[in-house]
C-alpha positions in Angstrom: 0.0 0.0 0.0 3.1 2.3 0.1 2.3 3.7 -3.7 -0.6 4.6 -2.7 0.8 6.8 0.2 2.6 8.3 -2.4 0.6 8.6 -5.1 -1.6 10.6 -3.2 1.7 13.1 -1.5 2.4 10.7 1.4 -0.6 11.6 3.6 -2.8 8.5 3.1 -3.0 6.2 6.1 -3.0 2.8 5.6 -6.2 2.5 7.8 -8.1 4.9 5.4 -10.4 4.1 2.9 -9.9 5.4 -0.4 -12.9 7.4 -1.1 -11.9 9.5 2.2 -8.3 10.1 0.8 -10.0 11.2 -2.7 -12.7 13.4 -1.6 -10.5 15.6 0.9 -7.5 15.6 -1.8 -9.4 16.8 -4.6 -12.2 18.3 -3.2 -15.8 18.1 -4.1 -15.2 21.3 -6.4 -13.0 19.2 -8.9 -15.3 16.7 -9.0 -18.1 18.8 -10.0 -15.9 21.0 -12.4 -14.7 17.7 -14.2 -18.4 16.5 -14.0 -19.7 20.1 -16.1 -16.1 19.9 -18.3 -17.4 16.1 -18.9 -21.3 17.3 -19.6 -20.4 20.3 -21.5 -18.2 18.1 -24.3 -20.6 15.7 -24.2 -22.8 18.2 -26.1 -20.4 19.3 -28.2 -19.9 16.3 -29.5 -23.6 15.3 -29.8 -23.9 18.5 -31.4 -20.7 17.6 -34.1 -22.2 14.2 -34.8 -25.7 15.2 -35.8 -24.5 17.8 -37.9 -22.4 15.3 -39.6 -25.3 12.8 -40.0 -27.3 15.9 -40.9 -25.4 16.9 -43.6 -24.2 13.2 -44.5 -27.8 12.3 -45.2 -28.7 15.6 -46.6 -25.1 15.7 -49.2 -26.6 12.2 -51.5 -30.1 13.6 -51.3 -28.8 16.7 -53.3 -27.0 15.2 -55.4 -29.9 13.1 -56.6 -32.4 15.8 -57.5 
């Protein structure tokens, strides 16, 4: 368990579960900054794909007419 102790800056106990040693060394404000960071390029790329399915479906239908 010693890499963990220094993974996480040597303050872990051994006697510690992880999630405790997580949430104090990040911080709840991380997590929910990576959570939006996560949500917000999530739509993005949503947004990316159905514009290329848009226009991929749209392109051949042109070209027919």
């Amino acid at each position: 368990m010693g890499w963990i102790r220094t993974l996480l800056g040597g303050i872990a106990a051994p006697t510690q579960r992880m999630e405790e040693v997580v949430a104090r060394e990040i911080g709840w404000s991380t997590v929910i900054r990576a959570l939006g960071w996560l949500v917000a390029l999530t739509f993005v790329l949503a947004t990316f794909l159905t514009l290329l399915l848009a226009f991929d479906v749209l392109g051949p239908a042109r070209a027919r007419r």
